[in-house]
C-alpha positions in Angstrom: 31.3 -25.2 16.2 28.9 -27.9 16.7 29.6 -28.5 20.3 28.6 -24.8 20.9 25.3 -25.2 19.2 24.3 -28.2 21.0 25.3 -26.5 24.3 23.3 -23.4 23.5 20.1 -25.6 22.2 20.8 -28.0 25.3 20.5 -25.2 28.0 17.2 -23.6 26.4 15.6 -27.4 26.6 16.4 -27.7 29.7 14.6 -24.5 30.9 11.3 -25.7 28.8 11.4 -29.4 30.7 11.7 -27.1 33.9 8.5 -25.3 32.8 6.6 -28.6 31.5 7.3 -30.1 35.0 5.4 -27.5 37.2 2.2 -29.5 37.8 -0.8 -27.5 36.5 -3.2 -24.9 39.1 -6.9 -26.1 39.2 -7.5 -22.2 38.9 -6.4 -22.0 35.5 -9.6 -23.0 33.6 -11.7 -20.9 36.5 -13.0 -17.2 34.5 -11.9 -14.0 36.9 -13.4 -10.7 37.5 -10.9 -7.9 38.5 -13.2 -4.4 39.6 -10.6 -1.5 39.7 -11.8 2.0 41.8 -10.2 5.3 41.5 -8.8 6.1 44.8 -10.1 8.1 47.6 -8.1 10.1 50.7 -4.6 11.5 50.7 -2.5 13.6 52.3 
């Protein structure tokens, strides 16, 4: 029963080192502004 546990609790670890790994973007702190239009033309 154990054994299971571990198994379980060692996959999701795994997946959160895999994460912590990815080196960090030196856009992240950087603010954004996103302008959105309503669209124009058709068929």
């Amino acid at each position: 029963m154990e054994l299971e546990e571990l198994e379980t609790k060692k996959a999701e670890l795994e997946e959160k080192i895999k994460f912590l790994l990815i080196p960090k973007d030196p856009n992240d702190t950087k603010n954004v502004i996103v302008e959105i239009r309503a669209g124009t033309g058709g068929d």
